[in-house]
Chimera marker file (.cmm) of the C-alpha trace (Angstrom):
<marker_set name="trace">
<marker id="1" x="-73.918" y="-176.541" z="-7.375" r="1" g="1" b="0" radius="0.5"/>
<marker id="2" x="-71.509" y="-178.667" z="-8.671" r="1" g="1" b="0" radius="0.5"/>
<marker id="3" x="-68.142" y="-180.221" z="-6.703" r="1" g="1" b="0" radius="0.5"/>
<marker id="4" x="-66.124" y="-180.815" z="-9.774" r="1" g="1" b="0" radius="0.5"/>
<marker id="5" x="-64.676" y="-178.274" z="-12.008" r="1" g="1" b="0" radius="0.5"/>
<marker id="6" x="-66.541" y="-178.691" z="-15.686" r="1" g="1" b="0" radius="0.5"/>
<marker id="7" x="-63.284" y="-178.197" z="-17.274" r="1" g="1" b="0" radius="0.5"/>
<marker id="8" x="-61.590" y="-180.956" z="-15.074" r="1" g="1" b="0" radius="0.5"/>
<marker id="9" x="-64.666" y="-183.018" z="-15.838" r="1" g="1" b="0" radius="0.5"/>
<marker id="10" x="-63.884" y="-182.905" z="-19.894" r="1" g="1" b="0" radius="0.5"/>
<marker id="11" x="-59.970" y="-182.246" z="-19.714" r="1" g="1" b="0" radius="0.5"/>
<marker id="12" x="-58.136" y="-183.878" z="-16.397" r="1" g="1" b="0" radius="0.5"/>
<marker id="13" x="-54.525" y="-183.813" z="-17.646" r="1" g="1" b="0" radius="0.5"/>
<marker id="14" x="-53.861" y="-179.937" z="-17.633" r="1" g="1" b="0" radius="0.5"/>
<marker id="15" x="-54.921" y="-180.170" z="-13.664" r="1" g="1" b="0" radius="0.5"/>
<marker id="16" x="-53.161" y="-182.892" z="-13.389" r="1" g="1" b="0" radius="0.5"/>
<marker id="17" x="-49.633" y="-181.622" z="-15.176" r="1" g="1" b="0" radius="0.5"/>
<marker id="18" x="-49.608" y="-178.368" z="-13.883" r="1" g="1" b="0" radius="0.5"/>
<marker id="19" x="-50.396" y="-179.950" z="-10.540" r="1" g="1" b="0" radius="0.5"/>
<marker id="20" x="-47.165" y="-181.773" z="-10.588" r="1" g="1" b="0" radius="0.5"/>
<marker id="21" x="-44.907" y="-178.913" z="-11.919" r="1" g="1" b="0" radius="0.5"/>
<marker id="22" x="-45.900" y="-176.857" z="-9.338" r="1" g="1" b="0" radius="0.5"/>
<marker id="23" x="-44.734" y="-179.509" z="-7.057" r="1" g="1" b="0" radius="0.5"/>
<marker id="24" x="-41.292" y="-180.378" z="-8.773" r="1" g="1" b="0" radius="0.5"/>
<marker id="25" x="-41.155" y="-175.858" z="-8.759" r="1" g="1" b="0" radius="0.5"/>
<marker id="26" x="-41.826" y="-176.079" z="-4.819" r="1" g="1" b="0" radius="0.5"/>
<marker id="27" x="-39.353" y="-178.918" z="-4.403" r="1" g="1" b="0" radius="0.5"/>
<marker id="28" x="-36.839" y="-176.833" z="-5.856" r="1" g="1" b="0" radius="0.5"/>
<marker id="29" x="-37.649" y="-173.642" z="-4.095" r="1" g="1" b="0" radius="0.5"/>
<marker id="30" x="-38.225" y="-175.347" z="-0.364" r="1" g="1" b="0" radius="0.5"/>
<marker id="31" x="-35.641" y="-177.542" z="-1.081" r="1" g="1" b="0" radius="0.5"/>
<marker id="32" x="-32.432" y="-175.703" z="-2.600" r="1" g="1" b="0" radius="0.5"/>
<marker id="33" x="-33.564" y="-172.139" z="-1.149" r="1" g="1" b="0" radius="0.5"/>
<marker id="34" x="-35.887" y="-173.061" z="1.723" r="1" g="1" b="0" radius="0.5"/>
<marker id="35" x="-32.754" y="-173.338" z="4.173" r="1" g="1" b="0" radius="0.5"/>
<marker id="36" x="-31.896" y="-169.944" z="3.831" r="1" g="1" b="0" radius="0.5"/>
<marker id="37" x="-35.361" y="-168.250" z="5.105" r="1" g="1" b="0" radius="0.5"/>
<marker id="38" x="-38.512" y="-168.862" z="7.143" r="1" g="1" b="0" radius="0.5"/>
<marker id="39" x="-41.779" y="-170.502" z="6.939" r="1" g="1" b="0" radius="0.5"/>
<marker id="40" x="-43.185" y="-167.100" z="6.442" r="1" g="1" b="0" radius="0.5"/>
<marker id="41" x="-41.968" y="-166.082" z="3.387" r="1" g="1" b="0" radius="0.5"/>
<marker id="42" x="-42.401" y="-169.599" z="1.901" r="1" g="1" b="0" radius="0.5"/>
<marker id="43" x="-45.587" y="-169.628" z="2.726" r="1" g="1" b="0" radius="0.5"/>
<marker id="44" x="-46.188" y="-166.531" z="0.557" r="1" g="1" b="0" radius="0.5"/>
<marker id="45" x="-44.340" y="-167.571" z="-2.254" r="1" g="1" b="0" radius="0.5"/>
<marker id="46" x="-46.653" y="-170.941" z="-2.181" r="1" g="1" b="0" radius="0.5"/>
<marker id="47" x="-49.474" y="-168.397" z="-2.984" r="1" g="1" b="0" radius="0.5"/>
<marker id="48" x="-47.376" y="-167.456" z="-6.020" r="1" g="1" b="0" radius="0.5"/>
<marker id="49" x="-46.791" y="-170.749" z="-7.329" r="1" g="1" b="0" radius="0.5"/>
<marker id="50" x="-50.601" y="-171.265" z="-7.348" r="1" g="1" b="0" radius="0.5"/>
<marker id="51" x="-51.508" y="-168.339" z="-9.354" r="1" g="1" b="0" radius="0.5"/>
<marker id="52" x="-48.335" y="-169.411" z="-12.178" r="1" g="1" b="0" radius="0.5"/>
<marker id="53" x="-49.480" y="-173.116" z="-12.302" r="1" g="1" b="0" radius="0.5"/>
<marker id="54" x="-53.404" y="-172.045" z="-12.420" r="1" g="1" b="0" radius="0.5"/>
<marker id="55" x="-53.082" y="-168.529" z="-13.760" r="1" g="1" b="0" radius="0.5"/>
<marker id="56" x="-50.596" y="-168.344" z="-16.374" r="1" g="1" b="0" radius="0.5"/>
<marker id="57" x="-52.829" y="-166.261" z="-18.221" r="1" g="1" b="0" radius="0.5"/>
<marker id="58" x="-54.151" y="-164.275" z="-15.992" r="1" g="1" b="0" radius="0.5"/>
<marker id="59" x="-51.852" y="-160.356" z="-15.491" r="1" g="1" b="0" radius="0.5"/>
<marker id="60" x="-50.797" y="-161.040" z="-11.633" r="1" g="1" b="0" radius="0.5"/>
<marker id="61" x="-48.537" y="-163.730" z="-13.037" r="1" g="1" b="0" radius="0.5"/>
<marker id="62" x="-46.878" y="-161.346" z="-15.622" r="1" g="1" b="0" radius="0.5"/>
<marker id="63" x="-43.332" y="-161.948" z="-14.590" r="1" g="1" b="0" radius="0.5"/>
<marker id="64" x="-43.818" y="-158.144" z="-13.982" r="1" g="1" b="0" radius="0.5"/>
<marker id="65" x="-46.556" y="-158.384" z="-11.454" r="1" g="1" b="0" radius="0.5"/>
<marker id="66" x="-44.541" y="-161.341" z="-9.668" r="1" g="1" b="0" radius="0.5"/>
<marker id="67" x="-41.422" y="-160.379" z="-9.555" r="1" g="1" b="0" radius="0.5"/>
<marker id="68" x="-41.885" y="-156.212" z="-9.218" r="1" g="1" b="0" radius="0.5"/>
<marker id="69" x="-44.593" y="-157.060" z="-6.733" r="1" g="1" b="0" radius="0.5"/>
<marker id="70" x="-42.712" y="-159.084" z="-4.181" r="1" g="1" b="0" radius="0.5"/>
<marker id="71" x="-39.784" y="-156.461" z="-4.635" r="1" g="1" b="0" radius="0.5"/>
<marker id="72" x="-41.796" y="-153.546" z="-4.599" r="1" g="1" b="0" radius="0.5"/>
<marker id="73" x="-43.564" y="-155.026" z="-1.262" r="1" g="1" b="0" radius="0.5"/>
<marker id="74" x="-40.269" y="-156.389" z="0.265" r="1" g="1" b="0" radius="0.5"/>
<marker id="75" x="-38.817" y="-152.991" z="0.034" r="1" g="1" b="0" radius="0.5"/>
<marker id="76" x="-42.208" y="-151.359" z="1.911" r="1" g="1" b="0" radius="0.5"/>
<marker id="77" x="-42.157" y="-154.014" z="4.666" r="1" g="1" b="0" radius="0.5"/>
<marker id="78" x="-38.682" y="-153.785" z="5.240" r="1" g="1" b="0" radius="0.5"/>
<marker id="79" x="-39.232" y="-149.737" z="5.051" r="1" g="1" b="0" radius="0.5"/>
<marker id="80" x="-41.984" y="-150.753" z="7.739" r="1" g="1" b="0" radius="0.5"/>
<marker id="81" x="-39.937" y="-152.361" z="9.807" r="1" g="1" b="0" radius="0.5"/>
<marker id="82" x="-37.562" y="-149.708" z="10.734" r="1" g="1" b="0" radius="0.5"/>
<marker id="83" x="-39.358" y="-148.589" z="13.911" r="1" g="1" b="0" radius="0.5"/>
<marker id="84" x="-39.320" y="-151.946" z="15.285" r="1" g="1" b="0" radius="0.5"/>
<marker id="85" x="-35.678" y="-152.260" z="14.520" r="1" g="1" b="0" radius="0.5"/>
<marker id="86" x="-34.585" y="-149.107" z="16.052" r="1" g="1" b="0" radius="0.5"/>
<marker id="87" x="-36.335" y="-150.153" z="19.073" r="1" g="1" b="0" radius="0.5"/>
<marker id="88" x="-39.239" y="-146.791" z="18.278" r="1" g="1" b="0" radius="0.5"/>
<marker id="89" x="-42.169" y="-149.092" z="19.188" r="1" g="1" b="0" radius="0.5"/>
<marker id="90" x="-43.429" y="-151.394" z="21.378" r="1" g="1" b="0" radius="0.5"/>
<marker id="91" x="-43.153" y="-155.079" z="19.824" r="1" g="1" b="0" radius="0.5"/>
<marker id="92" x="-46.425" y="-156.136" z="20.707" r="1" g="1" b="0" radius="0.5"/>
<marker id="93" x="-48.627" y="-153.136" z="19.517" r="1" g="1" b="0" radius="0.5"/>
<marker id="94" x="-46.055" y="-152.158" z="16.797" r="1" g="1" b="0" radius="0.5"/>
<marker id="95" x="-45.981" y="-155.358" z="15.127" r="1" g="1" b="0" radius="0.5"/>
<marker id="96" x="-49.575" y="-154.641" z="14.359" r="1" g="1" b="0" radius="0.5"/>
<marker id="97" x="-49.537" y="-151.031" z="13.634" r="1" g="1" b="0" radius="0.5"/>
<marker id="98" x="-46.477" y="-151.540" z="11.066" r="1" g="1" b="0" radius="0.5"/>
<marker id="99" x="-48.037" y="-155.056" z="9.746" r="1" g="1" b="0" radius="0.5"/>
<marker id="100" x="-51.146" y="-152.559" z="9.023" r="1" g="1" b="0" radius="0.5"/>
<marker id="101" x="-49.437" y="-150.239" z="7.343" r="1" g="1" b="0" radius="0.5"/>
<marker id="102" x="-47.180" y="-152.461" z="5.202" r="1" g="1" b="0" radius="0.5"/>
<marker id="103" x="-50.001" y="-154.403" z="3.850" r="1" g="1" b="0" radius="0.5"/>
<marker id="104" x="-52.233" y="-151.120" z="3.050" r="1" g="1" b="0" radius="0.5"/>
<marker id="105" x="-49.023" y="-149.342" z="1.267" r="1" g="1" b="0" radius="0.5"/>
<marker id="106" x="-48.543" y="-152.616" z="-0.383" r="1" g="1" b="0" radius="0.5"/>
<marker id="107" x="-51.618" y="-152.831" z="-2.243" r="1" g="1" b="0" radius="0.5"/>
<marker id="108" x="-51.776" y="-148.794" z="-2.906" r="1" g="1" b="0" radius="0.5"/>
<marker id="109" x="-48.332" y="-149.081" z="-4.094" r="1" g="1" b="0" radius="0.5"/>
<marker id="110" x="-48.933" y="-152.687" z="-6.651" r="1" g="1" b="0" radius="0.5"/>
<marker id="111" x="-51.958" y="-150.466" z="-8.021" r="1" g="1" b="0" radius="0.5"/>
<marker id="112" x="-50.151" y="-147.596" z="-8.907" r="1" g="1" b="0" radius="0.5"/>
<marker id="113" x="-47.471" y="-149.593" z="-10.624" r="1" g="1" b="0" radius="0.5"/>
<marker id="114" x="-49.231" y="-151.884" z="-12.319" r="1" g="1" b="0" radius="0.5"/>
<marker id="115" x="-47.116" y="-154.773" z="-10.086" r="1" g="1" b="0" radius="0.5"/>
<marker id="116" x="-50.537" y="-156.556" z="-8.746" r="1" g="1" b="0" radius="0.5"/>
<marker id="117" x="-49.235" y="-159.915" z="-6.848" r="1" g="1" b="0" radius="0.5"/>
<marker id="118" x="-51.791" y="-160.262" z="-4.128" r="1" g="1" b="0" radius="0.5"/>
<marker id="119" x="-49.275" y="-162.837" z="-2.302" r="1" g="1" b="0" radius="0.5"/>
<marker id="120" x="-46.732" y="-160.307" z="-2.519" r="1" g="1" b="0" radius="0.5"/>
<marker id="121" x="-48.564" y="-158.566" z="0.190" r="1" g="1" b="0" radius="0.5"/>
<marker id="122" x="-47.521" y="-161.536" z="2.488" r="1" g="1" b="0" radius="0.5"/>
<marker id="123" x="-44.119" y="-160.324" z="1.831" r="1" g="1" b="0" radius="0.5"/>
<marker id="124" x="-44.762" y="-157.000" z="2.907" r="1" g="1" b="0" radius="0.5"/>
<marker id="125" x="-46.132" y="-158.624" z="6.148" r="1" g="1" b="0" radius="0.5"/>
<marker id="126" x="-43.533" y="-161.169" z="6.721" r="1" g="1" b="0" radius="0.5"/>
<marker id="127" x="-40.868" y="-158.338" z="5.999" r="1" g="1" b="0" radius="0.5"/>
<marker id="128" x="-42.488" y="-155.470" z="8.388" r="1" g="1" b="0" radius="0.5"/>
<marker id="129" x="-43.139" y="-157.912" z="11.380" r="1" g="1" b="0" radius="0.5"/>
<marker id="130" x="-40.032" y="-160.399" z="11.465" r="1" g="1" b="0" radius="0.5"/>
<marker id="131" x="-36.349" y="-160.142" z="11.708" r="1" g="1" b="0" radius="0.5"/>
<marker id="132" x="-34.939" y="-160.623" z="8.024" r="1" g="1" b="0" radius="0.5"/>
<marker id="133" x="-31.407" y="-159.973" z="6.493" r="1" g="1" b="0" radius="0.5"/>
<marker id="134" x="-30.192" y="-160.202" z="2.533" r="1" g="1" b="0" radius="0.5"/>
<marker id="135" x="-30.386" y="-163.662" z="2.604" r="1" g="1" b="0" radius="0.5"/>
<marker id="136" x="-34.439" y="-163.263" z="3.028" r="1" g="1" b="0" radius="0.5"/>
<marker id="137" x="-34.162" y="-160.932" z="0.553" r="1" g="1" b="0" radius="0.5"/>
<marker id="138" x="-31.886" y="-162.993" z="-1.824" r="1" g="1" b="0" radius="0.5"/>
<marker id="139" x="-33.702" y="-166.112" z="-1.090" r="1" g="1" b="0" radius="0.5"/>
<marker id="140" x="-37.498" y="-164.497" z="-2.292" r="1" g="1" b="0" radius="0.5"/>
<marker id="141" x="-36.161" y="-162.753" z="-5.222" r="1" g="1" b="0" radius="0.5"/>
<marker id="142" x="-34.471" y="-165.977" z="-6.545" r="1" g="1" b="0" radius="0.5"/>
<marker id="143" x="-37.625" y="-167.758" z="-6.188" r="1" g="1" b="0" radius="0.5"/>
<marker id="144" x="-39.620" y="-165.265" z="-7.954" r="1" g="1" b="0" radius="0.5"/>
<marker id="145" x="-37.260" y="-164.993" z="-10.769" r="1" g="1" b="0" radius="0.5"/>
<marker id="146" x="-37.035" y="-169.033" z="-10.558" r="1" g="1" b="0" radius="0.5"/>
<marker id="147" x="-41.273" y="-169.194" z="-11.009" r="1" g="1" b="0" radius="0.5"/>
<marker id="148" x="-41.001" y="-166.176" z="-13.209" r="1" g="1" b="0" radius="0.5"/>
<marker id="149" x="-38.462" y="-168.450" z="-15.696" r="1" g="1" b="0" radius="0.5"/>
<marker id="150" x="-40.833" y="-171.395" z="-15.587" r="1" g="1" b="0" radius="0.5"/>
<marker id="151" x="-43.881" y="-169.626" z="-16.068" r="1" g="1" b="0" radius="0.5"/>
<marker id="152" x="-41.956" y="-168.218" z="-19.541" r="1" g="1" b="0" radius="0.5"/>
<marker id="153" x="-40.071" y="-171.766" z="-20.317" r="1" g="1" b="0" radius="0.5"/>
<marker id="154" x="-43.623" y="-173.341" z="-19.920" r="1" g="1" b="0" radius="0.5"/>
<marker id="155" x="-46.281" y="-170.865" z="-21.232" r="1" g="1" b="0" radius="0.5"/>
<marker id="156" x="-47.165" y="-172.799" z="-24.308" r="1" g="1" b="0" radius="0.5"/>
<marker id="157" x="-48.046" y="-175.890" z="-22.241" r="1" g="1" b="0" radius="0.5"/>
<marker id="158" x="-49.680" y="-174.071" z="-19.596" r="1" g="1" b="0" radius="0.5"/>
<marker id="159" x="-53.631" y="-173.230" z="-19.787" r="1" g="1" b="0" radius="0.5"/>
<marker id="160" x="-55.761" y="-170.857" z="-17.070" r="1" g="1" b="0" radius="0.5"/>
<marker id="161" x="-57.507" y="-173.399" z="-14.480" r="1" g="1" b="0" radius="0.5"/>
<marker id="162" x="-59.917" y="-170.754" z="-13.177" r="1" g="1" b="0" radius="0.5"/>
<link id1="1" id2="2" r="1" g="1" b="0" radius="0.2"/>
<link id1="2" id2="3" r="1" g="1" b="0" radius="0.2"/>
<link id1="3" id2="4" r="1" g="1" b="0" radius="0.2"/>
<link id1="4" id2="5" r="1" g="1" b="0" radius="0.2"/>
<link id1="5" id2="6" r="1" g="1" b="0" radius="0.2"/>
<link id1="6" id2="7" r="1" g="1" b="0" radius="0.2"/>
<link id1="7" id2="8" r="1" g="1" b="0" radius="0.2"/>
<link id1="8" id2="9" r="1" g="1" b="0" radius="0.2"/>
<link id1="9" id2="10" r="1" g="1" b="0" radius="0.2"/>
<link id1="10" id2="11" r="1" g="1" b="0" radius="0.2"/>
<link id1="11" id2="12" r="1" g="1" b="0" radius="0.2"/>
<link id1="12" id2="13" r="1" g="1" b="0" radius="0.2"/>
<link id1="13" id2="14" r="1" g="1" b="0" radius="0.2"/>
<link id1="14" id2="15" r="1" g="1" b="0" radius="0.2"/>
<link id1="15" id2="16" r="1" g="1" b="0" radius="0.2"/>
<link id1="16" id2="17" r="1" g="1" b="0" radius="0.2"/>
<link id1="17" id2="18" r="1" g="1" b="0" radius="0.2"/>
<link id1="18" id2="19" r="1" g="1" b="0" radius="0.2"/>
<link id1="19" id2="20" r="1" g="1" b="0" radius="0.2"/>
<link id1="20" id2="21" r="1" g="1" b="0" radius="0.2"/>
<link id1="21" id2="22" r="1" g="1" b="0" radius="0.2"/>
<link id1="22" id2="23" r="1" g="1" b="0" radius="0.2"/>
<link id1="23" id2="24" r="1" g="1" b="0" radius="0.2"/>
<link id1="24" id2="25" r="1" g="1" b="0" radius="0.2"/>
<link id1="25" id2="26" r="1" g="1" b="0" radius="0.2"/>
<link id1="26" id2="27" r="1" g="1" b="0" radius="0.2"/>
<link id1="27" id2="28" r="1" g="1" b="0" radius="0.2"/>
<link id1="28" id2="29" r="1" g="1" b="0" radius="0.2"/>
<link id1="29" id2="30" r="1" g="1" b="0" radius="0.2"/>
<link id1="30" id2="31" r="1" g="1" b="0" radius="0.2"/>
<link id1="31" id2="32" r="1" g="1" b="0" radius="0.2"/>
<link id1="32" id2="33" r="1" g="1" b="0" radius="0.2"/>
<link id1="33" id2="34" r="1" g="1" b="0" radius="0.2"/>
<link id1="34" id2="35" r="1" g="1" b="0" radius="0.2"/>
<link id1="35" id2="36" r="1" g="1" b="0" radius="0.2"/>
<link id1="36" id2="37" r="1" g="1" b="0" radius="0.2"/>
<link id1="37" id2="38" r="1" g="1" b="0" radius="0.2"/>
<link id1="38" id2="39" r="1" g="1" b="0" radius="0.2"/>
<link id1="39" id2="40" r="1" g="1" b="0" radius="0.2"/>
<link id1="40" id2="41" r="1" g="1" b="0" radius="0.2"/>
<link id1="41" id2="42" r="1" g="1" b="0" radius="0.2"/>
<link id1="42" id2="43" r="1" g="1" b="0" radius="0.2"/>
<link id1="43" id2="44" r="1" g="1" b="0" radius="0.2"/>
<link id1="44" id2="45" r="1" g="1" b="0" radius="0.2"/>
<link id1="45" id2="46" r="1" g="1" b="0" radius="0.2"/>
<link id1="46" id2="47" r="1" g="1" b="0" radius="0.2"/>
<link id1="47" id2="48" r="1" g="1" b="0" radius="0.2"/>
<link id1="48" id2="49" r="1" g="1" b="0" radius="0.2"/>
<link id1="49" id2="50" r="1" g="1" b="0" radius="0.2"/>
<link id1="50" id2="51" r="1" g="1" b="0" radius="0.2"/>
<link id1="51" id2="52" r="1" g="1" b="0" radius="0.2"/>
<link id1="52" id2="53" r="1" g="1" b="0" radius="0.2"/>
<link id1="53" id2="54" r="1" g="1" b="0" radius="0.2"/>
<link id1="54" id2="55" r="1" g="1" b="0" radius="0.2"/>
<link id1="55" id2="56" r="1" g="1" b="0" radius="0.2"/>
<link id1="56" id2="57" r="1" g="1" b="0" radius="0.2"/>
<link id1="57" id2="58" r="1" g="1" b="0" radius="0.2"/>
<link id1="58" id2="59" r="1" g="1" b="0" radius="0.2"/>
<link id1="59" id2="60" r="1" g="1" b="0" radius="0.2"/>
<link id1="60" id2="61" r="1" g="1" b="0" radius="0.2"/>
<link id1="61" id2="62" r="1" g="1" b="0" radius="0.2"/>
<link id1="62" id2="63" r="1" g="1" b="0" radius="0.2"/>
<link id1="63" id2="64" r="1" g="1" b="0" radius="0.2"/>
<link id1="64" id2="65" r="1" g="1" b="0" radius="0.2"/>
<link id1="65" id2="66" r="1" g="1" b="0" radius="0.2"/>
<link id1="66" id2="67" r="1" g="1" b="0" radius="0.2"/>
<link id1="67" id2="68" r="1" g="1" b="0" radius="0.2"/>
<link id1="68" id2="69" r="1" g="1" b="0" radius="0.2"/>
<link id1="69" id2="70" r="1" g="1" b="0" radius="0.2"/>
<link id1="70" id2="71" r="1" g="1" b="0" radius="0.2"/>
<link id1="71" id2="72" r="1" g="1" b="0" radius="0.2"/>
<link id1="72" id2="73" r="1" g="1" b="0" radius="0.2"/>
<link id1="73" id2="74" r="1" g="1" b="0" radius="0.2"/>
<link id1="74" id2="75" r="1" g="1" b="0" radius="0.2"/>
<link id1="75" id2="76" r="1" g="1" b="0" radius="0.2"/>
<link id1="76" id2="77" r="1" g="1" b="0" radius="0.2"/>
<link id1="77" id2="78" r="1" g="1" b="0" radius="0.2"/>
<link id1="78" id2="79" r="1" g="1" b="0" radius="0.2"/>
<link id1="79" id2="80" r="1" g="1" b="0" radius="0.2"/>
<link id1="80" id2="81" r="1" g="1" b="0" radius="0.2"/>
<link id1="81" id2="82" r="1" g="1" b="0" radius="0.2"/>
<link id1="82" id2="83" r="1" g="1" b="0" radius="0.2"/>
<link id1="83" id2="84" r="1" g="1" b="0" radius="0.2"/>
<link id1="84" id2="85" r="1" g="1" b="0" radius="0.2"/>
<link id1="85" id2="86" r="1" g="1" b="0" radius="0.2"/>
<link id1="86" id2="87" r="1" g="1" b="0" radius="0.2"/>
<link id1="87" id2="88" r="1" g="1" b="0" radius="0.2"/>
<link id1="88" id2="89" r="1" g="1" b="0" radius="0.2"/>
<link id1="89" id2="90" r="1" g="1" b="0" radius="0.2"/>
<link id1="90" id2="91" r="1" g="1" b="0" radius="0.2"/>
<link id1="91" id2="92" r="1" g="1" b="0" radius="0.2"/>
<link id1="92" id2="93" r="1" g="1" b="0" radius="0.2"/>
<link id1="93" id2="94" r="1" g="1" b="0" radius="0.2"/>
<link id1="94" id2="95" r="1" g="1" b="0" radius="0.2"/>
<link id1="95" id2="96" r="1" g="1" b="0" radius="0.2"/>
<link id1="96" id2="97" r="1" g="1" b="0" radius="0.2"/>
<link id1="97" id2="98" r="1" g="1" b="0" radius="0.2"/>
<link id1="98" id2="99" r="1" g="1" b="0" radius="0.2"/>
<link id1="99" id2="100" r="1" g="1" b="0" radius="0.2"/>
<link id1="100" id2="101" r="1" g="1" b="0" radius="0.2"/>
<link id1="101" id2="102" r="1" g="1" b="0" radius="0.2"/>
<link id1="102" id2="103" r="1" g="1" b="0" radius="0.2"/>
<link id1="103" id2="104" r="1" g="1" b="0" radius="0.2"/>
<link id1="104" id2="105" r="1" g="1" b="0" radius="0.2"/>
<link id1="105" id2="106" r="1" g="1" b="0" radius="0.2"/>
<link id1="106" id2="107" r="1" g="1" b="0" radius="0.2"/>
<link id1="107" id2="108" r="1" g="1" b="0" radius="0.2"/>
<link id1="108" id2="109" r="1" g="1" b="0" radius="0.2"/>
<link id1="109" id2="110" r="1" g="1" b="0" radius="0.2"/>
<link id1="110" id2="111" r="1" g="1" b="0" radius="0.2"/>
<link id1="111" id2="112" r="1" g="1" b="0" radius="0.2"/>
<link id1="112" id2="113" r="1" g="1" b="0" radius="0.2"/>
<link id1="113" id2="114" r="1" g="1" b="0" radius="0.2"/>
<link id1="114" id2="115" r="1" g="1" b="0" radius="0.2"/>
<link id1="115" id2="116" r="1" g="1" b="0" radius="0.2"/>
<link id1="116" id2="117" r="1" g="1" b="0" radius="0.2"/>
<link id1="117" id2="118" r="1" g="1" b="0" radius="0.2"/>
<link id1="118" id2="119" r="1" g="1" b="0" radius="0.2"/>
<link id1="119" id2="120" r="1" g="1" b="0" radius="0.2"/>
<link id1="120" id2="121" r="1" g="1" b="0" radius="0.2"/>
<link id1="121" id2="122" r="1" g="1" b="0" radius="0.2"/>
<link id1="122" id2="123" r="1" g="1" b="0" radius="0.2"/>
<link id1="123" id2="124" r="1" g="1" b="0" radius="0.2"/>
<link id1="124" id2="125" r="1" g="1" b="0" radius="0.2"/>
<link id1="125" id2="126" r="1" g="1" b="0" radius="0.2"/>
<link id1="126" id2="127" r="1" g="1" b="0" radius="0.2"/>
<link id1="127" id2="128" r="1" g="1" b="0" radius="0.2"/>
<link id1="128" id2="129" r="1" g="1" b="0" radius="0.2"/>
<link id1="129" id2="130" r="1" g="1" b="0" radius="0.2"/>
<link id1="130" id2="131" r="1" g="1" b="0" radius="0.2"/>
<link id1="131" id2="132" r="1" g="1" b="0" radius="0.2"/>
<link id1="132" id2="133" r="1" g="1" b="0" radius="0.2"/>
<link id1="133" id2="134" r="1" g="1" b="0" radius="0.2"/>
<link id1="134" id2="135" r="1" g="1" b="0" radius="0.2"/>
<link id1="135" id2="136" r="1" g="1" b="0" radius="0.2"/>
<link id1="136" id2="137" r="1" g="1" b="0" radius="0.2"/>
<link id1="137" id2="138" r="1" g="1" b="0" radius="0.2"/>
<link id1="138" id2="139" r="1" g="1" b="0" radius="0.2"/>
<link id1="139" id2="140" r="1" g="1" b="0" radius="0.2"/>
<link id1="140" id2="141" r="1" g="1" b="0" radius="0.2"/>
<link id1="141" id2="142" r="1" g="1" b="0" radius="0.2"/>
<link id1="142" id2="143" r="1" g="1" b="0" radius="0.2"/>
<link id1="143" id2="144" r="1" g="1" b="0" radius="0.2"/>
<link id1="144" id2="145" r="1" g="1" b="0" radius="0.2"/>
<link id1="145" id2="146" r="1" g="1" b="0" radius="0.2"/>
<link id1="146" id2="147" r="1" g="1" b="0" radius="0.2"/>
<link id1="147" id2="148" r="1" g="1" b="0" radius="0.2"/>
<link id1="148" id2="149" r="1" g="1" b="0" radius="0.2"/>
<link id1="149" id2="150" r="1" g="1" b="0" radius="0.2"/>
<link id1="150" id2="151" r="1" g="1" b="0" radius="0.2"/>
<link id1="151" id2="152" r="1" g="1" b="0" radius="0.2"/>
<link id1="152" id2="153" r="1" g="1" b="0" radius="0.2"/>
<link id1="153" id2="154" r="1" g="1" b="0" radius="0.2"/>
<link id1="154" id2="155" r="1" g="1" b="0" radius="0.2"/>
<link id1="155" id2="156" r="1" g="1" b="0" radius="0.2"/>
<link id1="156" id2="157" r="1" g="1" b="0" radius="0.2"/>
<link id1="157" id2="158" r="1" g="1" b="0" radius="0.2"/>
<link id1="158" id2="159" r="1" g="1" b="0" radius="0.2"/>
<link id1="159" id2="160" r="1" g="1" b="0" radius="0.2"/>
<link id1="160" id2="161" r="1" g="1" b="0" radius="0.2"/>
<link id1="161" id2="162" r="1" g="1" b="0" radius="0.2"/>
</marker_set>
């Protein structure tokens, strides 16, 4: 078994690079958008940055994958949510129930289509479970548009990691 990628072994600087972009791209998203939403939602849209700075190849970072998936998930966890909101279900047990459901409509819904994101589904989590407003909304679908742009600007200079 070996510790060190083969294709880092031979050819260091494409790790290296799109290491670094995907910082200055987080910089920019935590940074200038970050103080509009939570940890939460960042935290999925991290997730996303890997797959564009390791996977540019590779469909789920198809500015169609990224940027229908997280808005085809926001729009399920947010559907999720409702109960909670209304005040229908007990937060405890309901948070699970609708987290559950969110997540499993997510990844029926990304298959049929053809929007696979996996850290989409995160969204769909973050969106059933937690209090968010447009500015959630607007904040996530800027930054996927934002990684969605620099995974297009870039994609001559950027090469599958994987």
């Amino acid at each position: 078994m070996r510790w060190i990628d083969e294709g880092f072994r031979q050819h260091p600087w494409p790790y290296v690079s799109q290491s670094l972009m995907a910082f200055a791209a987080v910089v920019v998203l935590v940074a200038v958008l970050g103080t509009l939403t939570n940890g939460t939602i960042v935290a999925a849209l991290g997730a996303s940055a890997f797959i564009v700075f390791a996977m540019p190849k590779h469909d789920t970072a198809r500015p169609r994958s990224l940027i229908g998936g997280h808005a085809l998930c926001m729009a399920i966890g947010l559907i999720c949510s409702i109960p909670l909101r209304l005040g229908w279900l007990d937060p405890g047990l309901g948070q699970g129930l609708l987290g559950a459901a969110a997540v499993s409509l997510s990844i029926f819904g990304m298959a049929v289509f053809n929007t696979e994101h996996p850290p989409a589904a995160g969204n769909a989590l973050a969106f059933a479970i937690t209090s968010v407003g447009w500015g959630h909304i607007g904040f996530t679908l800027g930054a996927v548009c934002f990684l969605a742009l620099v995974r297009q600007v870039l994609r001559k200079w950027l090469r599958d990691l994987t």
